[in-house]
Short mmCIF file of the C-alpha atoms (twelve columns), coordinates in Angstrom:
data_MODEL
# 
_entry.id   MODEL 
# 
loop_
_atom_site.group_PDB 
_atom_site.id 
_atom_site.type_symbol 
_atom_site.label_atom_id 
_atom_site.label_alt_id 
_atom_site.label_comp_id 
_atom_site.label_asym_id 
_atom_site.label_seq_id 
_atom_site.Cartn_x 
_atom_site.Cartn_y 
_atom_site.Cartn_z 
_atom_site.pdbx_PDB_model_num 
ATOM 1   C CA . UNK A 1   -76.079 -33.089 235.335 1 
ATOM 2   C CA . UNK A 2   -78.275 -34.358 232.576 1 
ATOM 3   C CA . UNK A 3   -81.187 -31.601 232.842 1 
ATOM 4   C CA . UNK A 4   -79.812 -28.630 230.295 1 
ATOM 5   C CA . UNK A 5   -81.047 -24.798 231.453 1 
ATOM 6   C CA . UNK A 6   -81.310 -22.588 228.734 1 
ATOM 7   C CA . UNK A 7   -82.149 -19.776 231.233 1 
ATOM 8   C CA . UNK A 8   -81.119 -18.807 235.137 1 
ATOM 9   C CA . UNK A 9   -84.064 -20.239 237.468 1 
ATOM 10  C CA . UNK A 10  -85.391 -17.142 239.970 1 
ATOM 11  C CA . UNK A 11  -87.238 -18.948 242.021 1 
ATOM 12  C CA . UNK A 12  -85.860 -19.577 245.304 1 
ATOM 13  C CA . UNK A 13  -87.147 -23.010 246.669 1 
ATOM 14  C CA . UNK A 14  -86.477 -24.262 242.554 1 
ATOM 15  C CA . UNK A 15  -82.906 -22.869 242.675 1 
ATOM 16  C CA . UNK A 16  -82.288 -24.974 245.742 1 
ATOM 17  C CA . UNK A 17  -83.741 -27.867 244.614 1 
ATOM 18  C CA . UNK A 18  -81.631 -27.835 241.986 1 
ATOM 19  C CA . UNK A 19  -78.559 -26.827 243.899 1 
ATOM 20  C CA . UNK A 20  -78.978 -30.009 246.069 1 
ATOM 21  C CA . UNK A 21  -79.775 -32.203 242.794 1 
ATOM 22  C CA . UNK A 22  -76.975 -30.980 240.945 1 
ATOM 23  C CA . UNK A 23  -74.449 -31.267 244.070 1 
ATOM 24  C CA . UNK A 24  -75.863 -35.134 244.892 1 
ATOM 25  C CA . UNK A 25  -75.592 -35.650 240.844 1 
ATOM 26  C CA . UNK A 26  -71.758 -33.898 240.439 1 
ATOM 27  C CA . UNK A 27  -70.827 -36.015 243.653 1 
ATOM 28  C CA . UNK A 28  -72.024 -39.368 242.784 1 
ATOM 29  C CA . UNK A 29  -70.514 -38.697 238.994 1 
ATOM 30  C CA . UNK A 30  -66.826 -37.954 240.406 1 
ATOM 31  C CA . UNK A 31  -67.072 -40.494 243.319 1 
ATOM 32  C CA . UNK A 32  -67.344 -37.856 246.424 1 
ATOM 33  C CA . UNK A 33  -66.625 -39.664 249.761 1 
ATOM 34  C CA . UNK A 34  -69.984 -39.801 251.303 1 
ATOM 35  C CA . UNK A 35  -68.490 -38.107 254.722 1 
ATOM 36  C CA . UNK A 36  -67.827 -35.241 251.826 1 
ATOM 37  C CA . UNK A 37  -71.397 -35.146 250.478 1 
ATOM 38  C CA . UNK A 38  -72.670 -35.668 253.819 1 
ATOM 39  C CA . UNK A 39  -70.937 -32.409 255.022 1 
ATOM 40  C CA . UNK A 40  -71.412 -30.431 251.787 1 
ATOM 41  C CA . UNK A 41  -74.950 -31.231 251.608 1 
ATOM 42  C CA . UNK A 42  -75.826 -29.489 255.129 1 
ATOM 43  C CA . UNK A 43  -73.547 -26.746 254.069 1 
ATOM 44  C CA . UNK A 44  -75.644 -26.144 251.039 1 
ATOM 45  C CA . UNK A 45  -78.890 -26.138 253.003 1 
ATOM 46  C CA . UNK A 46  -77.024 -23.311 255.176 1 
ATOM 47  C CA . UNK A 47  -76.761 -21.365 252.373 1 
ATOM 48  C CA . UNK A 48  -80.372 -21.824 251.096 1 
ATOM 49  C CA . UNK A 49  -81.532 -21.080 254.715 1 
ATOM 50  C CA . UNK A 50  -79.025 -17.523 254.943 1 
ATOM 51  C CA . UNK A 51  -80.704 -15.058 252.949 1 
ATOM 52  C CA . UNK A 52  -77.177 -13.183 252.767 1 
ATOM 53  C CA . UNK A 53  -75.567 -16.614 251.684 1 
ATOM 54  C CA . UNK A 54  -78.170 -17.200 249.337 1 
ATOM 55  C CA . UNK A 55  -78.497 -14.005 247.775 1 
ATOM 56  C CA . UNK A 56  -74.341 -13.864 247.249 1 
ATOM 57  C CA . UNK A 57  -74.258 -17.351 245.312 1 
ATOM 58  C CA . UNK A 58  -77.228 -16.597 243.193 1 
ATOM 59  C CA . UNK A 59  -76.619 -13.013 242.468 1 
ATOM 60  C CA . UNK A 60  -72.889 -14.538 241.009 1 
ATOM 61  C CA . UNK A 61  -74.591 -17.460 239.685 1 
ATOM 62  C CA . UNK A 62  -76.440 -14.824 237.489 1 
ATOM 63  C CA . UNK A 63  -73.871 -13.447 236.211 1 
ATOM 64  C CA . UNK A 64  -71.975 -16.627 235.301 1 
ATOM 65  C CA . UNK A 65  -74.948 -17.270 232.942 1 
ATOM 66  C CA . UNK A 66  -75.038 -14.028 231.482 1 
ATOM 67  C CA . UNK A 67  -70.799 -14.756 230.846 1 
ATOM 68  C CA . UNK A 68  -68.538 -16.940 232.168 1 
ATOM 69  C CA . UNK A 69  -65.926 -14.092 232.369 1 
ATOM 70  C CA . UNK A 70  -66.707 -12.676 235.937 1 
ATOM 71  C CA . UNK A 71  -64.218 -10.746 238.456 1 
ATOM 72  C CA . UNK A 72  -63.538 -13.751 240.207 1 
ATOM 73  C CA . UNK A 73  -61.356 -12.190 242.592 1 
ATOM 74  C CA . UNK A 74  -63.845 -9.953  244.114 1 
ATOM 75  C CA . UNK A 75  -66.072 -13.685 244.075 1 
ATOM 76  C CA . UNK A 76  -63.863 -15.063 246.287 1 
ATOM 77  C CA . UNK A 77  -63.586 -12.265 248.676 1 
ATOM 78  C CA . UNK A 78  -66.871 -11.565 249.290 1 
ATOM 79  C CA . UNK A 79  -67.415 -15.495 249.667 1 
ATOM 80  C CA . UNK A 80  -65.038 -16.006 252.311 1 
ATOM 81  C CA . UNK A 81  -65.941 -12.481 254.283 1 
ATOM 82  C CA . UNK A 82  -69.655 -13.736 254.010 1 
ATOM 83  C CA . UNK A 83  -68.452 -16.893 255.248 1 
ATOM 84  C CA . UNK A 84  -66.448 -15.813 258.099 1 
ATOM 85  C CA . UNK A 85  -69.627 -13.811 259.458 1 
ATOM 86  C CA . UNK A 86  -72.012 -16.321 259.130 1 
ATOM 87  C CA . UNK A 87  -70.146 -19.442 260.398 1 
ATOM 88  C CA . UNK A 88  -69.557 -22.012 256.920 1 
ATOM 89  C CA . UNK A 89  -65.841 -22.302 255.854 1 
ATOM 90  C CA . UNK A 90  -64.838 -20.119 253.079 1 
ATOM 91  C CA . UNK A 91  -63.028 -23.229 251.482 1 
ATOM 92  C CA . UNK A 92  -66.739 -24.675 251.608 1 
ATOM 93  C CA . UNK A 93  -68.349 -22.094 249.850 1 
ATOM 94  C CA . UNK A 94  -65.658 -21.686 247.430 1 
ATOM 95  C CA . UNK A 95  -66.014 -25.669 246.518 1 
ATOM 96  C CA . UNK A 96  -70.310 -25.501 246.226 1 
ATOM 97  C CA . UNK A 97  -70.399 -22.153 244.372 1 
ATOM 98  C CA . UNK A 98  -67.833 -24.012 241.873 1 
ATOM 99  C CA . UNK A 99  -69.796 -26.977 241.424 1 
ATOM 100 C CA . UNK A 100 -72.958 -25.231 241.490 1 
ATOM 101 C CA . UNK A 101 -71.770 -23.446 237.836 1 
ATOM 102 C CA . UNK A 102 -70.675 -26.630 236.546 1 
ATOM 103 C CA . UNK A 103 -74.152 -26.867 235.349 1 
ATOM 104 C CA . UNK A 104 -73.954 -24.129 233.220 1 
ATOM 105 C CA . UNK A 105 -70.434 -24.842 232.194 1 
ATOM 106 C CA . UNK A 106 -71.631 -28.245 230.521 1 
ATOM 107 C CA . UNK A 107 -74.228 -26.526 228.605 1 
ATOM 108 C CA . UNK A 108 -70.787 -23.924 227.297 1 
ATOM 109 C CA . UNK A 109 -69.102 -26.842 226.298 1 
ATOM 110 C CA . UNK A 110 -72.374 -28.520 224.344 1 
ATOM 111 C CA . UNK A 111 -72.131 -24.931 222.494 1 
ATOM 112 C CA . UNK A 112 -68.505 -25.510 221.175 1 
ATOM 113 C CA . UNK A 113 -69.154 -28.998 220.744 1 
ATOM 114 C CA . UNK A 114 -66.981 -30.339 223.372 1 
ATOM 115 C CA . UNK A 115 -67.670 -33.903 224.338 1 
ATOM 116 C CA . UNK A 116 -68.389 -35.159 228.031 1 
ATOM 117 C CA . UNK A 117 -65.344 -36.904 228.476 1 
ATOM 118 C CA . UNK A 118 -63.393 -33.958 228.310 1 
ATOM 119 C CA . UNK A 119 -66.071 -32.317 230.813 1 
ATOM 120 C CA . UNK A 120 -65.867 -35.211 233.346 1 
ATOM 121 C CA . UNK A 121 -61.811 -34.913 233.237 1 
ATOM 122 C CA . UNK A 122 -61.762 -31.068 233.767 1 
ATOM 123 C CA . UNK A 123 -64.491 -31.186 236.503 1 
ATOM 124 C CA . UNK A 124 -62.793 -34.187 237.889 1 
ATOM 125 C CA . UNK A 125 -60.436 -31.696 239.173 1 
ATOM 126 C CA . UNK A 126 -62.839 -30.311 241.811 1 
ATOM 127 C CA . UNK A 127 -62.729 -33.380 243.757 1 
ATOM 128 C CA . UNK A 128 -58.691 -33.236 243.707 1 
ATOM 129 C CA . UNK A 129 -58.785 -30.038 245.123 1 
ATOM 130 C CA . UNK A 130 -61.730 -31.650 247.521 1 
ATOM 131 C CA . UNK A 131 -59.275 -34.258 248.749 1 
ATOM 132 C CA . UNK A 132 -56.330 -31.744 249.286 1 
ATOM 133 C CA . UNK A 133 -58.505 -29.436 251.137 1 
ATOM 134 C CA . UNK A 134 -59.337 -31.902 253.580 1 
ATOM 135 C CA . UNK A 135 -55.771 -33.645 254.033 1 
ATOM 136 C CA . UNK A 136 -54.317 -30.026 254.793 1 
ATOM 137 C CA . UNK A 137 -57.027 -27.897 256.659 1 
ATOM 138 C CA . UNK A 138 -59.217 -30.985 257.643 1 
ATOM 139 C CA . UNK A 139 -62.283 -29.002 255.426 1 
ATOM 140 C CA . UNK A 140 -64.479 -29.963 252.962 1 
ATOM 141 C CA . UNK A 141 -63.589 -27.276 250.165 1 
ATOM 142 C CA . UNK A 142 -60.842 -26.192 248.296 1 
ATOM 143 C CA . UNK A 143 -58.143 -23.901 249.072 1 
ATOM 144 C CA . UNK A 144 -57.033 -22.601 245.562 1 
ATOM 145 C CA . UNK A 145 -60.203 -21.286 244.312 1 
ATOM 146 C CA . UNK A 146 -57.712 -18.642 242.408 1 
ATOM 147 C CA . UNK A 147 -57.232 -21.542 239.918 1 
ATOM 148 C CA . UNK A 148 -60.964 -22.124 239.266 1 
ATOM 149 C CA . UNK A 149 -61.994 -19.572 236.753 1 
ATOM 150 C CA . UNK A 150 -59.926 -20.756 233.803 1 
ATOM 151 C CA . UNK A 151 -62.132 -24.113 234.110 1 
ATOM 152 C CA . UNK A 152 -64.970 -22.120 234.077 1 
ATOM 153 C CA . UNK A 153 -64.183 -19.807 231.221 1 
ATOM 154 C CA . UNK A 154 -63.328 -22.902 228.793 1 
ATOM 155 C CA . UNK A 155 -59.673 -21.701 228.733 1 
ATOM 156 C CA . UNK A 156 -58.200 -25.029 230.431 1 
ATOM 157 C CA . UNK A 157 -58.968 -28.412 229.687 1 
ATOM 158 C CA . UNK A 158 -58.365 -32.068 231.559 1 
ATOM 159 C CA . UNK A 159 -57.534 -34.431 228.725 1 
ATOM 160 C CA . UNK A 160 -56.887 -38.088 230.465 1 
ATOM 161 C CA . UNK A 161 -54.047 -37.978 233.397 1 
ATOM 162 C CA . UNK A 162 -52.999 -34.108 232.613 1 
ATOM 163 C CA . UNK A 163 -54.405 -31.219 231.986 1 
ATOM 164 C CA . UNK A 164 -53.187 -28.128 229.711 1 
ATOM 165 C CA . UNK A 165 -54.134 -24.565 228.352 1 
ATOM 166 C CA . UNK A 166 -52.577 -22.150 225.436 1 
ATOM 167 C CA . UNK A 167 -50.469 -19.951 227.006 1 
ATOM 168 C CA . UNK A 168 -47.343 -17.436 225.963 1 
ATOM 169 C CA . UNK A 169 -44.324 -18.807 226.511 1 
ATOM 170 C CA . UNK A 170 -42.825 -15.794 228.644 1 
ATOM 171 C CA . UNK A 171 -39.251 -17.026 228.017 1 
ATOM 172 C CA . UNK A 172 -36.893 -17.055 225.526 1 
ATOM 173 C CA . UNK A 173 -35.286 -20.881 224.198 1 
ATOM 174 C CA . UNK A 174 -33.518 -22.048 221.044 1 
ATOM 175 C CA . UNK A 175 -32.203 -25.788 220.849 1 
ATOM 176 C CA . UNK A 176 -32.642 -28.259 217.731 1 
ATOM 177 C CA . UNK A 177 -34.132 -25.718 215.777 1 
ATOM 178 C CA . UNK A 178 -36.490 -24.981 218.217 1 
ATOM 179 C CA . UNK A 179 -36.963 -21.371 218.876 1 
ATOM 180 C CA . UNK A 180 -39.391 -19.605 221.442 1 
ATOM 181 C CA . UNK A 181 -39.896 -16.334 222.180 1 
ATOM 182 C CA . UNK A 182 -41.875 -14.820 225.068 1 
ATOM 183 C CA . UNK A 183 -45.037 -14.360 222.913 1 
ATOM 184 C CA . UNK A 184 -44.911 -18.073 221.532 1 
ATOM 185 C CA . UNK A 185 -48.072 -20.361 221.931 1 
ATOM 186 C CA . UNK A 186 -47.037 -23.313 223.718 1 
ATOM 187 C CA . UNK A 187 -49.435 -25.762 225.455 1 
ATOM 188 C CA . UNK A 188 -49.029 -25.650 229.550 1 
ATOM 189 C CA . UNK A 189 -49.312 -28.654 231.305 1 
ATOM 190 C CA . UNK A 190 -50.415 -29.286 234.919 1 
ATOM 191 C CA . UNK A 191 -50.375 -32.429 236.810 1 
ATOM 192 C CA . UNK A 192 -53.516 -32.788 239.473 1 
ATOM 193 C CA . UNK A 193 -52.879 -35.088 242.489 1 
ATOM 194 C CA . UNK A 194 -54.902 -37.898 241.100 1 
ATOM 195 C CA . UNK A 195 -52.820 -41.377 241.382 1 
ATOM 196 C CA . UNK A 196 -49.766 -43.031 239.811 1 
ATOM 197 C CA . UNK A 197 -48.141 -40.675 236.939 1 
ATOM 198 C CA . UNK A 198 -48.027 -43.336 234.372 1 
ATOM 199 C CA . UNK A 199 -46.276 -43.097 231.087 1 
ATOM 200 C CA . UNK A 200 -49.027 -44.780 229.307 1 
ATOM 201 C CA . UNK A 201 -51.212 -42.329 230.267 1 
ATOM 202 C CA . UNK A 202 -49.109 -39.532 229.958 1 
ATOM 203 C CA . UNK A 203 -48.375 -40.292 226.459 1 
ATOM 204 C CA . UNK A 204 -52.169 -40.572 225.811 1 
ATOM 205 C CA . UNK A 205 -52.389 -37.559 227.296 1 
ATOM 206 C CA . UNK A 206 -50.083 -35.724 224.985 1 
ATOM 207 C CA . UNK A 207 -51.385 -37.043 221.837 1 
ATOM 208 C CA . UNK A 208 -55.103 -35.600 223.108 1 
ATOM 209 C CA . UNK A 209 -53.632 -32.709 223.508 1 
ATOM 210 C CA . UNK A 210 -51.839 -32.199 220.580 1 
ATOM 211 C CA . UNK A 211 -55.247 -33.243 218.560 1 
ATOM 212 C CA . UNK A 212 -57.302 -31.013 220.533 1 
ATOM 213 C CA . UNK A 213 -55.278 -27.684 219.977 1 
ATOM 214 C CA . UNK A 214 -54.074 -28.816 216.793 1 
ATOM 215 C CA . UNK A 215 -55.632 -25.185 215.082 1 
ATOM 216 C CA . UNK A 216 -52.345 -23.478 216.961 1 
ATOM 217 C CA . UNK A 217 -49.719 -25.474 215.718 1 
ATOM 218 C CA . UNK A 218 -50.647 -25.819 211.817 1 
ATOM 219 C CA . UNK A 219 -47.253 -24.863 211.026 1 
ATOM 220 C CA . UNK A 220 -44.921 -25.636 213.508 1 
ATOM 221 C CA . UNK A 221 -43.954 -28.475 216.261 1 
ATOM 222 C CA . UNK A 222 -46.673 -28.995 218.959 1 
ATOM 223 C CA . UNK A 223 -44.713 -27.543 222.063 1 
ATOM 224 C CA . UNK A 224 -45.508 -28.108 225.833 1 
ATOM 225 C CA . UNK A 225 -44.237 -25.985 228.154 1 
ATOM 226 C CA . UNK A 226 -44.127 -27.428 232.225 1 
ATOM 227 C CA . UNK A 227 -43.612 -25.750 235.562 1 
ATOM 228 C CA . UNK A 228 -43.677 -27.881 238.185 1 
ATOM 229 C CA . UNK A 229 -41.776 -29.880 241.331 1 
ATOM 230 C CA . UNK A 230 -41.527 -32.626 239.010 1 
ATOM 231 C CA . UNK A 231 -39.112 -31.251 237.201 1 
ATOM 232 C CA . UNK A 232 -36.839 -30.824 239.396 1 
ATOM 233 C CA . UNK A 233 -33.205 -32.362 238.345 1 
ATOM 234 C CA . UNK A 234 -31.828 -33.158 241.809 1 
ATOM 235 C CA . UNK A 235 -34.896 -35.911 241.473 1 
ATOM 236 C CA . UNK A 236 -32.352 -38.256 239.350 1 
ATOM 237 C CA . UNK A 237 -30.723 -38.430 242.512 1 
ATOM 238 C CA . UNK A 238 -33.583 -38.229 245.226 1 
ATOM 239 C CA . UNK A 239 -35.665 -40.265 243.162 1 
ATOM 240 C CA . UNK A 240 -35.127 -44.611 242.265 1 
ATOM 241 C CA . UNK A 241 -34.001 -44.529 238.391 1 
ATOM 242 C CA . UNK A 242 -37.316 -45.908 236.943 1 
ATOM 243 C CA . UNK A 243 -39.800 -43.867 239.409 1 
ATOM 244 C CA . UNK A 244 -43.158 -42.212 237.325 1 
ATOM 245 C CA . UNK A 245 -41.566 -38.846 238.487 1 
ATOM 246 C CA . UNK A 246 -38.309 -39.527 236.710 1 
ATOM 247 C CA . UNK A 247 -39.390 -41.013 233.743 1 
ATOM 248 C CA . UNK A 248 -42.129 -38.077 233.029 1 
ATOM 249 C CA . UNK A 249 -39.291 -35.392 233.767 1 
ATOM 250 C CA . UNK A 250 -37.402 -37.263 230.363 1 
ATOM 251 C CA . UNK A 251 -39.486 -35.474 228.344 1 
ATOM 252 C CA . UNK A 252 -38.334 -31.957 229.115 1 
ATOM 253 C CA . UNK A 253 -35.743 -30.157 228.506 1 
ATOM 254 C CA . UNK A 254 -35.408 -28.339 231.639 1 
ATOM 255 C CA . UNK A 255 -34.310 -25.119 231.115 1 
ATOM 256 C CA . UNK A 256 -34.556 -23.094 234.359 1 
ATOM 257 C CA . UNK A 257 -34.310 -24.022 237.931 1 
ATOM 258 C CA . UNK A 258 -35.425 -22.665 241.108 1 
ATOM 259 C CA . UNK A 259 -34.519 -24.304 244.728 1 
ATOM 260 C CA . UNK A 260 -37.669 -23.709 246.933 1 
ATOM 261 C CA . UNK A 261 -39.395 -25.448 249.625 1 
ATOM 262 C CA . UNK A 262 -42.720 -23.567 248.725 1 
ATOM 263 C CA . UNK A 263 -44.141 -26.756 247.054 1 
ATOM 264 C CA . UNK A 264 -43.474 -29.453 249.874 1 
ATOM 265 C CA . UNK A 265 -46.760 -29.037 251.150 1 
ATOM 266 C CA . UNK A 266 -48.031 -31.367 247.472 1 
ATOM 267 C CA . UNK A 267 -45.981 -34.393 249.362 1 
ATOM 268 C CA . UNK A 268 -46.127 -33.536 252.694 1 
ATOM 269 C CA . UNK A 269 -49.679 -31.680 252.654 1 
ATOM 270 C CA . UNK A 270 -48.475 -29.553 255.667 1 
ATOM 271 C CA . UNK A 271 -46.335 -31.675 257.995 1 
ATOM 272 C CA . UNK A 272 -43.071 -30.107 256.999 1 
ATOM 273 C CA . UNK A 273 -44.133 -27.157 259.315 1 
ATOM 274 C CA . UNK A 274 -43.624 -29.573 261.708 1 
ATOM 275 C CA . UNK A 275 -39.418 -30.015 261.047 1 
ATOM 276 C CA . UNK A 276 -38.396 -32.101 258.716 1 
ATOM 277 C CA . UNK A 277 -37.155 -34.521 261.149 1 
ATOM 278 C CA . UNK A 278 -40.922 -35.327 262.240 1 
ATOM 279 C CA . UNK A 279 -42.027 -35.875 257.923 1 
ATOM 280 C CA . UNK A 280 -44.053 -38.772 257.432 1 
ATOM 281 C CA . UNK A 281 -42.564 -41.760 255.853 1 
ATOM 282 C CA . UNK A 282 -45.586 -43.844 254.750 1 
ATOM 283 C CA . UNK A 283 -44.523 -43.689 250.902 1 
ATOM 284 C CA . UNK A 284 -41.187 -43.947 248.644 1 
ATOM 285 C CA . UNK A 285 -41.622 -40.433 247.857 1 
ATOM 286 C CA . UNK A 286 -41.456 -39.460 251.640 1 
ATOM 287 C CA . UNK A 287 -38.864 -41.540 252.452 1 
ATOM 288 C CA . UNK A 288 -37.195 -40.212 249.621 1 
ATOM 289 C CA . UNK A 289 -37.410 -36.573 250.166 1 
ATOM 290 C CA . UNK A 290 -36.782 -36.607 254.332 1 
ATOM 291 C CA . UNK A 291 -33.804 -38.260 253.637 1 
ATOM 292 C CA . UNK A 292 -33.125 -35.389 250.792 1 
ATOM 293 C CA . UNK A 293 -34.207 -33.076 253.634 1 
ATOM 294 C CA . UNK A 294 -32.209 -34.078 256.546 1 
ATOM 295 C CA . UNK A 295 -29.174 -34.433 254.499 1 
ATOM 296 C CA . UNK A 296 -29.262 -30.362 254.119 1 
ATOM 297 C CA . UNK A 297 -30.751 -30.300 250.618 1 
ATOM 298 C CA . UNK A 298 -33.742 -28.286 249.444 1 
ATOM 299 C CA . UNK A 299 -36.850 -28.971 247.632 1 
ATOM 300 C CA . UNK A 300 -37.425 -26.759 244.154 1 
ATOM 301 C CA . UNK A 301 -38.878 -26.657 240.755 1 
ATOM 302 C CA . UNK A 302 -37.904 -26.505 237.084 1 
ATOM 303 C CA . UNK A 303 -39.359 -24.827 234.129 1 
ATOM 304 C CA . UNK A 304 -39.391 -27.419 231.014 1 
ATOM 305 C CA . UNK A 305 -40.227 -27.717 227.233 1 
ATOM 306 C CA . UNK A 306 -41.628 -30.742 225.636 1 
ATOM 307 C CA . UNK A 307 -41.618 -31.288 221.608 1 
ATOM 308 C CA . UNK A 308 -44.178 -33.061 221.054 1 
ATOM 309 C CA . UNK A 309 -43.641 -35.824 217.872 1 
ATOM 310 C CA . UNK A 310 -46.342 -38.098 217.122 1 
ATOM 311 C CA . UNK A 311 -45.320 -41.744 217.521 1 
# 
């Protein structure tokens, strides 16, 4: 990750020499299990060896240097269809194109003077999606490559534990002289699945934030907007009064609820198909939510606002 390009490389056996240096490099930098790099390694020497393959990642690699904005959507398509024919996961190729890019996206971020740290954190998220890709499919990839591009187009940012964007707020809210409207500027937050939710680091997490996309809030309270399973209110009663979950929900005003199994696959990471009365129970949160489960309850998610107020 060290070596900047100030131009695409054309050359065939240099573009896969640095495809396989950059993937050992990004992999040893976030701490890749090596049964990961082991298996993404030969898939990357498929690619280099299937002309198709090869043409598809560096014809879109092109483009990414030319602008970051691409139609990822017709990306992913043609990825998985050309990975369906030719035998390599979709999830796979979704997962190397990404991290093939990053090198470009480091040399975006030395442009707007972004440090490393906050390029580690946001790429960090890769091997998140890495990890949950193999717990639910068994594959080394990712499954949500819909929620790539924004990494790769500078618009969202990994700053510590969480990770956030400017976004409208798409609702309307007024308490304690807070008012929001669906066009407000609020930060969004998202949690990846990356250890303990700490409060220390949560709060450190904030205050980056708030520094970082201070320019948008000159004249007004920093505001943070969540959607997530975490804020779910039933938690105050699924959930042991001084759990991570619990206290990180305190922040929020939760303003809208929806009940929804839909997200029981971030805890479960697909054994709920299985009937709830076969869930795991290797963790609190487990426990927790079979119980919840069995009892007749459902899962859901709440929609939250944070005011931010510097300590």
């Amino acid at each position: 990750m060290g070596r900047i390009l100030t131009t695409y490389e054309t050359s065939k056996e240099r573009l896969c020499q640095t495809w396989q240096e950059n993937l050992r490099e990004f992999g040893q930098e976030h701490e890749f299990p090596a049964e990961a790099m082991e298996s993404l390694t030969g898939d990357l020497q498929t690619v280099s060896e299937n002309d198709r393959l090869f043409e598809l990642f560096r014809s879109w690699e092109e483009a990414y240097w030319k602008s970051p904005e691409l139609d990822y959507e017709t990306l992913w398509k043609e990825l998985e269809r050309a990975g369906e024919e030719e035998g390599v996961s979709g999830y796979t190729l979704d997962l190397l194109f990404a991290i093939g890019i990053s090198r470009r996206t480091w040399e975006l971020y030395e442009e707007r003077g972004i440090s490393r740290r906050i390029f580690h954190d946001s790429m960090a998220d890769l091997h998140w999606k890495l990890l949950e890709c193999r717990k639910m499919y068994g594959i080394w990839g990712t499954f949500v490559a819909w929620w790539f591009p924004w990494w790769f187009e500078l618009k969202r940012f990994a700053l510590g534990r969480l990770q956030f964007e400017l976004v409208p707020f798409e609702h309307e809210y007024e308490k304690d002289g807070i008012v929001l409207h669906e066009d407000s500027t609020v930060i969004n937050v998202h949690i990846p699945s990356c250890g303990p939710l700490s409060p220390e680091k949560c709060r450190d997490s904030y205050a980056r934030a708030a520094e970082f996309f201070r320019g948008h809030f000159q004249d007004r309270p920093v505001v943070f907007m969540c959607e997530s399973w975490l804020l779910y209110p039933p938690h105050e009663k699924i959930l042991p009064e001084h759990s991570n979950i619990r206290t990180f929900m305190s922040d929020y005003d939760v303003f809208k609820v929806v009940e929804d199994n839909g997200d029981l696959w971030r805890i479960f990471y697909g054994a709920e198909k299985n009937g709830f009365e076969n869930l795991p129970e290797h963790t609190g949160l487990e426990r927790a939510y079979k119980k919840w489960l069995l009892e007749g309850h459902k899962a859901g998610y709440g929609y939250g606002v944070y005011v931010y107020r510097k300590d």
